[in-house]
Each structure stands twice: as C-alpha cells, then as structure tokens.
DODO-770471 format. One line per 10 residues: number of its first residue (from 1); their letters; for each residue z, x, y of N, C-alpha, C, O. Coordinates in steps of 0.05 Angstrom, whole numbers. Atoms other than C-alpha are relative to their C-alpha. Layout:
REM DODO-770471
NUM) A) Z X Y Z X Y Z X Y Z X Y; ...
//
This chain:
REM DODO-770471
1) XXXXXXXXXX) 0 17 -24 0 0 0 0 17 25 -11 15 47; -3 -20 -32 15 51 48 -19 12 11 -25 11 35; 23 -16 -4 -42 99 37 -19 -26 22 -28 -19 44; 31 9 -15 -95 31 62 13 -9 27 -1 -15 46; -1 7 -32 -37 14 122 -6 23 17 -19 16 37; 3 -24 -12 -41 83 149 -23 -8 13 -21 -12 37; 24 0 -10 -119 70 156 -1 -30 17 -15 -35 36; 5 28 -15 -113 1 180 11 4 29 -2 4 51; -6 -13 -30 -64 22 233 -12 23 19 -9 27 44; 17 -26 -12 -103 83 248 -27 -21 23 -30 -23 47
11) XXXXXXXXXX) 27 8 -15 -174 42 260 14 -24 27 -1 -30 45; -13 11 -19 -120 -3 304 -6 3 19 -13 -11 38; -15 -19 -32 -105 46 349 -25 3 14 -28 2 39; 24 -25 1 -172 78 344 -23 -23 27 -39 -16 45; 17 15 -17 -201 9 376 15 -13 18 2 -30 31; -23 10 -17 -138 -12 417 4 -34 -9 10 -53 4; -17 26 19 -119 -71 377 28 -6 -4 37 1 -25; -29 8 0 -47 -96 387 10 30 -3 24 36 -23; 6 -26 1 -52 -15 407 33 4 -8 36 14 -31; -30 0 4 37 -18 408 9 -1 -29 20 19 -39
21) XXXXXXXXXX) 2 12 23 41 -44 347 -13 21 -24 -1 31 -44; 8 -22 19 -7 4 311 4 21 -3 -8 34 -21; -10 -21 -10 27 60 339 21 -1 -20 20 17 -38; -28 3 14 91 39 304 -6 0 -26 9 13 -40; 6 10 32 61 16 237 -9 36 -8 3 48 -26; 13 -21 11 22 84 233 19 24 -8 17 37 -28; -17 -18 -10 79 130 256 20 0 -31 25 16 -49; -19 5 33 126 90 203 -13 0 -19 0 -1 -40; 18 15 37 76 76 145 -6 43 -2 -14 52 -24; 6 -30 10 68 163 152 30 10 -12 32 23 -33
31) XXXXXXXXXX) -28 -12 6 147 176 149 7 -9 -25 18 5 -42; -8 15 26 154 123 94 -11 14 -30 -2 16 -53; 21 -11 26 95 157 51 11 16 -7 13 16 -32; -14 -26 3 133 224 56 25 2 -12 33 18 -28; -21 11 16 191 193 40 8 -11 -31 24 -3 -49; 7 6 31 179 160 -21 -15 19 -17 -13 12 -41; 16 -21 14 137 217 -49 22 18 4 19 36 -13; -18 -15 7 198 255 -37 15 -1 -30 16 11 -52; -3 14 28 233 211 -78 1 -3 -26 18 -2 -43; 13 -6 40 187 210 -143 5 12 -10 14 7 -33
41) XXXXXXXXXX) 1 -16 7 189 277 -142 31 10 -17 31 30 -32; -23 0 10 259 275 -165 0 -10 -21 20 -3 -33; -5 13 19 241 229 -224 -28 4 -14 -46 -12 -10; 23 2 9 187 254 -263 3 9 -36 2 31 -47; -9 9 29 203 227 -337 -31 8 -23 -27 -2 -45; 12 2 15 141 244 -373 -28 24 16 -34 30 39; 32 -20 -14 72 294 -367 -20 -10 13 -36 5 25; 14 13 -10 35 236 -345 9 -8 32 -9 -11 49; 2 5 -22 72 221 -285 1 27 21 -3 29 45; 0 -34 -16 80 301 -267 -24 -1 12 -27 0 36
51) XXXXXXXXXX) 30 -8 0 7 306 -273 -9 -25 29 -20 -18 50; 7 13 -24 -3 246 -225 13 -2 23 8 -19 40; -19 4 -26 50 260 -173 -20 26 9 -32 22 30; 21 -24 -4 6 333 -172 -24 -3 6 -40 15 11; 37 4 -10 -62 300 -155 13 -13 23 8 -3 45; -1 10 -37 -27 249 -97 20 23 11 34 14 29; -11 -12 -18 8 307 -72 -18 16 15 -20 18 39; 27 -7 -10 -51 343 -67 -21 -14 20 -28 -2 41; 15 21 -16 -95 283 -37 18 -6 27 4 -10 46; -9 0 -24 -44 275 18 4 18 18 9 16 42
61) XXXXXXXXXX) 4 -28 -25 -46 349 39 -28 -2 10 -31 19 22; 31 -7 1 -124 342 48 -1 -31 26 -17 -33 44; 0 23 -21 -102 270 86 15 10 27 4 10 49; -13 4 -16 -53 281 126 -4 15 32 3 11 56; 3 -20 -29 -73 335 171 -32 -15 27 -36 -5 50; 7 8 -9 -131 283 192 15 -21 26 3 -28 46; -15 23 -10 -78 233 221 14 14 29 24 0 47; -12 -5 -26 -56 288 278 -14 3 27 -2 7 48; 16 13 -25 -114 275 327 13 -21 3 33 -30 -8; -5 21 -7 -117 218 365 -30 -13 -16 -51 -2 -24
71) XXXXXXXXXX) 24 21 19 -162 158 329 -31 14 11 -35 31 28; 32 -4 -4 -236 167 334 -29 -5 -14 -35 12 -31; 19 7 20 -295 143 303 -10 11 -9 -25 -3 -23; 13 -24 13 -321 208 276 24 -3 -19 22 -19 -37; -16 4 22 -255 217 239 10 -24 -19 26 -20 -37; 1 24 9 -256 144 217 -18 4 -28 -14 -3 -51; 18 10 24 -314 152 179 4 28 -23 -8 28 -45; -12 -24 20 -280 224 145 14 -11 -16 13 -6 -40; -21 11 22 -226 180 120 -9 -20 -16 9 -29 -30; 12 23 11 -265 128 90 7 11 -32 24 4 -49
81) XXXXXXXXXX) 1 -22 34 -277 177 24 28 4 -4 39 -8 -22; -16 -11 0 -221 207 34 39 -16 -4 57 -9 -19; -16 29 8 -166 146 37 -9 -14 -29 6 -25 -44; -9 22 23 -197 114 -18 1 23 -27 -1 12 -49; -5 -15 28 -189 179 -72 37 1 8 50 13 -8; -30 -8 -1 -107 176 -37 8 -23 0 31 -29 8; -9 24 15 -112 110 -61 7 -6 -26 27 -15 -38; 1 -3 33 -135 118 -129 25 16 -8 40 5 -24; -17 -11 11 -86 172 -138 32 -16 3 50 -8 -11; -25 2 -6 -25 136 -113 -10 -29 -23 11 -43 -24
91) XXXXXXXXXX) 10 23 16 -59 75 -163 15 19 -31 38 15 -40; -6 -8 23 -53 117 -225 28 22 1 36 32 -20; -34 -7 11 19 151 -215 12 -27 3 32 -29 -12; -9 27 1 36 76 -199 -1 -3 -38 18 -8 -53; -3 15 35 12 63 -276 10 21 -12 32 12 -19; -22 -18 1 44 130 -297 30 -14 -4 44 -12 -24; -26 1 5 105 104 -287 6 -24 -10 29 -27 -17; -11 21 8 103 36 -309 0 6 -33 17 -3 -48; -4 -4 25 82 64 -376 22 13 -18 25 13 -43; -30 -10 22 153 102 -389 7 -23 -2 25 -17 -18
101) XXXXXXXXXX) -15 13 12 178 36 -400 -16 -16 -16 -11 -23 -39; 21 15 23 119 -3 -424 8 -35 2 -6 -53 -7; -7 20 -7 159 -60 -404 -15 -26 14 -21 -23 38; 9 20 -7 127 -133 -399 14 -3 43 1 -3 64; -16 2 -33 168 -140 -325 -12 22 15 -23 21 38; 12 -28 -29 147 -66 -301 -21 -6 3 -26 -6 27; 18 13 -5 78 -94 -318 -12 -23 28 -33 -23 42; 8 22 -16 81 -157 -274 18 13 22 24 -7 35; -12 -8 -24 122 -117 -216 -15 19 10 -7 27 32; 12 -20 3 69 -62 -219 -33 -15 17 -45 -6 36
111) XXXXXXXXXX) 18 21 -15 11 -123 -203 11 -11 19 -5 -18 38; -18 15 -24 60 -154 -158 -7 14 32 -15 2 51; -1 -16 -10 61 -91 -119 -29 14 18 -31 23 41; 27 4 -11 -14 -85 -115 -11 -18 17 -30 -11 31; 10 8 -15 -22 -140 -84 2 0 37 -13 -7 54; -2 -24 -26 15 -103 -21 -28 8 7 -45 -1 23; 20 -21 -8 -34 -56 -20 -27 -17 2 -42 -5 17; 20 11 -5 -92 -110 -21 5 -18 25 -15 -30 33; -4 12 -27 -66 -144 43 5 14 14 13 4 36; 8 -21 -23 -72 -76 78 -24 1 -10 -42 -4 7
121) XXXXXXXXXX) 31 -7 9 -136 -62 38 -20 -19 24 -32 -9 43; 21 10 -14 -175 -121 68 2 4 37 -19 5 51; 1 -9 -28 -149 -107 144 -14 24 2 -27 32 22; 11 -30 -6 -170 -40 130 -28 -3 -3 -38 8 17; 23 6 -5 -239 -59 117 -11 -21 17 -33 -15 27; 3 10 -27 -244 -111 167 -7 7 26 -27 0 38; 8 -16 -12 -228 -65 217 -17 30 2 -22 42 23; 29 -8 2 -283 -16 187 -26 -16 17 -42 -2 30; 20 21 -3 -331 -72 206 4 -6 26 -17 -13 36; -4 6 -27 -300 -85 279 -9 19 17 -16 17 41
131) XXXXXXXXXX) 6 -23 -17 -315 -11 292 -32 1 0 -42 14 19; 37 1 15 -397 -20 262 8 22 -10 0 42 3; 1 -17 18 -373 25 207 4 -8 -20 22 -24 -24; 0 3 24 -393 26 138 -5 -28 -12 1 -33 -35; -8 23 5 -404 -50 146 -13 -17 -25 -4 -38 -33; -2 15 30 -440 -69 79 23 10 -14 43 -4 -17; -22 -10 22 -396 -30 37 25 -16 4 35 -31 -13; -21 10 -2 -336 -50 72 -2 -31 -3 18 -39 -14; 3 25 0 -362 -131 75 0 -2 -32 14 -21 -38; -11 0 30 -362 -122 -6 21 2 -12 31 -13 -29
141) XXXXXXXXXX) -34 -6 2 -298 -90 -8 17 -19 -1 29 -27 -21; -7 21 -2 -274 -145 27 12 -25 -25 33 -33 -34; 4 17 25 -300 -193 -25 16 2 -38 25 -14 -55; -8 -9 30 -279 -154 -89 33 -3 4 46 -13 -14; -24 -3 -2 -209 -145 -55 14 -29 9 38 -30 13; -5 22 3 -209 -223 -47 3 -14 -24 20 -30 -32; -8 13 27 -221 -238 -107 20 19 -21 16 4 -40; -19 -19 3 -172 -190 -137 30 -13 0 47 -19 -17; -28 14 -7 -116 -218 -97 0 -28 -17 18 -35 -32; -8 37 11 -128 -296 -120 0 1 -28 7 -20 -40
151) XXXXXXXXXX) -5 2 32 -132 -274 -196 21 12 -11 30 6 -33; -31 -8 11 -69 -230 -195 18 -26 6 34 -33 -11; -19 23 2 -34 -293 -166 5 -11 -10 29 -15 -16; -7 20 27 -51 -338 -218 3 17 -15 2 1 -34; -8 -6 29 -37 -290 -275 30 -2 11 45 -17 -2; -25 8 -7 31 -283 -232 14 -12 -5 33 -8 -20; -9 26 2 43 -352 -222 2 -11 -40 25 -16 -47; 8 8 21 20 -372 -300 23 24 -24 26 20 -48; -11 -22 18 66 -307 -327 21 -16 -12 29 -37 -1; -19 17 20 115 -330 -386 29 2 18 48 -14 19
161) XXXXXXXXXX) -27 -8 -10 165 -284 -339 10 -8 30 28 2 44; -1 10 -30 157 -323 -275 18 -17 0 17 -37 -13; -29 17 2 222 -351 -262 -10 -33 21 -34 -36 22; 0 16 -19 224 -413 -213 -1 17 23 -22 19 36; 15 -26 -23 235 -354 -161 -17 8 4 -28 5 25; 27 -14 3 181 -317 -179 -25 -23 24 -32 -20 47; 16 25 -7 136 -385 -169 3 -11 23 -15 -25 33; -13 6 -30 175 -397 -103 -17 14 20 -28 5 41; 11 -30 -21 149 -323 -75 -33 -2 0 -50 2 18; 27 5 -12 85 -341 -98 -20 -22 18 -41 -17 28
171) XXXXXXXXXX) -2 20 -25 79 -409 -55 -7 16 11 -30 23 15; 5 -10 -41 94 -370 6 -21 14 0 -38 6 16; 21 -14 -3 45 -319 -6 -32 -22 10 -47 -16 29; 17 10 6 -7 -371 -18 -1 -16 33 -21 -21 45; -1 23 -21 17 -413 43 -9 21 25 -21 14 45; 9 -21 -21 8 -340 84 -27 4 -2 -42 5 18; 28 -22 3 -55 -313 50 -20 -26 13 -37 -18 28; 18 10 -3 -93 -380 62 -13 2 32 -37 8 36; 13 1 -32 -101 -384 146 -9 39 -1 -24 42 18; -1 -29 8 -107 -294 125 -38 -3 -11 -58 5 0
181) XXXXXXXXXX) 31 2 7 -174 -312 85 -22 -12 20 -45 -3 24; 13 11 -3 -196 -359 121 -14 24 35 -37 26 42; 4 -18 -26 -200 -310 188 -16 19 -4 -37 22 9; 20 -26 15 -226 -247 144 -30 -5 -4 -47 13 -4; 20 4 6 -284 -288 128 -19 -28 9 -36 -40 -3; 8 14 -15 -300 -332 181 -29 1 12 -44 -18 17; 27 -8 -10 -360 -293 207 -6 29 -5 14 43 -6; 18 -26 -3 -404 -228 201 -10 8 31 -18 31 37; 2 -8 -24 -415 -232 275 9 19 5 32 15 -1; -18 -17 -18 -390 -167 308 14 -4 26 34 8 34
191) XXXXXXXXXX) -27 5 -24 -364 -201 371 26 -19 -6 49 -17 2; -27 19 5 -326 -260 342 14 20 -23 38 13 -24; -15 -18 13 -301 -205 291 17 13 19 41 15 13; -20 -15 -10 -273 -168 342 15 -14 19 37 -5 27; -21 24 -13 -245 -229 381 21 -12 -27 42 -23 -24; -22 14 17 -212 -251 318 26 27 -14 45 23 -30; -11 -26 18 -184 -174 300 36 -4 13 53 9 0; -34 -1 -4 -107 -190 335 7 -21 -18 31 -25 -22; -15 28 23 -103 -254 283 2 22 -23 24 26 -32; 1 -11 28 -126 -205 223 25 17 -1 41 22 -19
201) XXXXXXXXXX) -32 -22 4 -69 -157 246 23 -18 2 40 -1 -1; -22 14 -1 -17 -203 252 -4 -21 -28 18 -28 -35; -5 10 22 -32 -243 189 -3 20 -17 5 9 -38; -5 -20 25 -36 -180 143 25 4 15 42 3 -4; -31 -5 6 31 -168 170 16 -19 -13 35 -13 -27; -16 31 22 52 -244 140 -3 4 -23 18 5 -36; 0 -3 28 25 -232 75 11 25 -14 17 26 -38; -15 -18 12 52 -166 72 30 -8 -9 40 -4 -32; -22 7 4 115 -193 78 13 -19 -17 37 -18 -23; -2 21 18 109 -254 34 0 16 -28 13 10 -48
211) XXXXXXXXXX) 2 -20 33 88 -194 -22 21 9 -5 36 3 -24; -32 -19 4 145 -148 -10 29 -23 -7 51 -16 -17; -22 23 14 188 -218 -24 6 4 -21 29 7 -30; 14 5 24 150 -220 -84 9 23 -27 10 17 -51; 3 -20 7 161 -155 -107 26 7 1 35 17 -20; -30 11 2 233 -160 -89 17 -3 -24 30 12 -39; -5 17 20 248 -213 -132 -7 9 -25 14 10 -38; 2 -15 12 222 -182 -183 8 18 -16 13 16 -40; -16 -13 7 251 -123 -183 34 -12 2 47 2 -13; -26 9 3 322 -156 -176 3 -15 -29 23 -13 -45
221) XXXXXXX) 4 16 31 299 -202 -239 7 21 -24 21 18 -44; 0 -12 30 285 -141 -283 39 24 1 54 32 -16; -30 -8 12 352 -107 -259 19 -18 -15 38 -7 -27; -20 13 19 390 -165 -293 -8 -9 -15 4 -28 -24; 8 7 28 358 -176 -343 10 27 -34 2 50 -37; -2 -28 18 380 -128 -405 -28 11 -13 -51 3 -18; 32 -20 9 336 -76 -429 8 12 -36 -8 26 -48
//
C-alpha cells in the first residue's frame, strides 16, 4: 500500500492537488515505509522471507533517492517502472510471510490488506492520466485494479471466516468504494479529469480507511482465535 501512496502523493504534489495534504501523506507514507521495513527485518522466520526482505530492500534503495527532488514530470515517468517492481517486491515478501503459517486467516488478512494497496493503486494511476502520462496503460491499470478490488470483496464477504464483523467492514468499504468508482471512471476527458482529481484524493483517503478497518478486524479476529 505504501509503495503506490508514495507515488500518488508524489504525482499530487507534482500537479498541486490538495498540494498540503500531499506533502503530509508523502513525507508520512516515506517514514512509515522505513519504519516497517525496519521492523520485518527483525522477524525473518524462514529463507523465503530473507530472500524477499533482500529484493524490497534493494528496490527501495534504487527508489528512494528519486523522492528527494521536488515532483516533476520527467521523474514521474522514471517512477512509473520503477514503483511498480517496489511493488511487486513488497507483494511477494507480503506472501512470504503469510506462508510461515499457511494459515486460512493469514490468507484472508493478506487479501484484505491488498486491497489497501488497490485504493492507492487506482489514485496513483488516475493521477498518471491527470498529468498526460502513460494514459493507455495507466486507463487499463485502472480497470484491472477495479476489477480486482470488487472480486477480493466478494471472496471476503462469502469467506467461511467472515464473522458478522468482518461483513460489517465490508459494507463500509462498499458504501466508500461506490461514489470512489464512480469518479475514477466518469470520464477520459483530461479537463473534467483534472477538475474531478481533489474528489479522487479525498475518496482514496475513505476507502483507505474503510480497508485499514477491514484489516483491523481481522487481525484482532485471528489474535483470538487459538492457533
């Protein structure tokens, strides 16, 4: 999730979009990354998650030193590549670790979790498309990362391990993501795109928040549950 807010808040800034705002998200969503990758590094139970904490550690030295300019549309289109391999990598130590337990729950908190990262994903290609960058690719993206989101829901929602809570968190999401879609994919225009880009940033912050519920709950479920 962090790796696609970074870029989302970046192309923010980059076009002065709720410019305050993307300042703060970018600043925090860098300290947090560093932070948590501190973290891991403290808990590395198996060769599989060594090996993948050693590729995103790698991918974020190769990122990060892009993020100390100021925004710009030349370096926009550097990170494009470059964000989505410090995606992938932070994707596969994510499954890394769910596999030391193998656990049905780490499973569905592991998708849960993804869907974070797809409610920065589509802002982040959005605002690709606000800047006139990369805009087929990214208008696909879009799409794939739409449909994505509405099929992890229902396996979510439909899971044997979805409590009444669970089913609660995913409501809200649904009641967030819907006015969220409907904005993302209102038009291909480039001006009403960029008249609608302070809704897209302020509703990926709702659904972020409806996820991180989600994801929550979740994890609180599988701590009481015995193992």
């Amino acid at each position: 999730m962090l790796s696609q807010r970074i870029v989302k808040a970046y192309l923010m800034l980059g076009q002065g979009i709720a410019s305050d705002d993307a300042r703060t998200i970018l600043q925090g969503s860098i300290k947090q990354f560093e932070s948590q990758l501190a973290t891991l590094k403290t808990y590395q139970p198996t060769p599989a998650v060594r090996s993948a904490l050693v590729d995103l550690e790698g991918a974020w030295k190769k990122y990060k030193p892009l993020l100390a300019a100021a925004p710009s549309k030349a370096d926009a289109v550097e990170f494009y590549d470059v964000n989505e391999a410090l995606q992938g990598s932070a994707h596969r130590l994510t499954v890394a670790y769910e596999g030391v337990t193998g656990a049905p729950i780490d499973h569905l908190i592991g998708i849960a979790g993804r869907q974070r990262m797809l409610s920065q994903r589509m802002a982040k290609f959005y605002f690709y498309r606000t800047w006139g960058l990369y805009d087929d690719p990214a208008h696909w993206e879009l799409h794939l990362s739409r449909a994505h989101f509405t099929t992890v829901l229902i396996q979510i929602e439909r899971s044997p391990l979805a409590s009444a809570e669970t089913k609660a968190a995913v409501a809200r999401i649904r009641r967030e993501w819907e006015p969220y879609q409907q904005v993302l994919f209102a038009t291909r225009a480039p001006e009403k795109m960029r008249r609608d880009a302070p809704r897209v940033a302020e509703l990926s912050e709702r659904v972020l928040a409806a996820t991180e519920e989600l994801v929550a709950q979740l994890v609180a479920q599988a701590q009481s549950a015995p193992r």
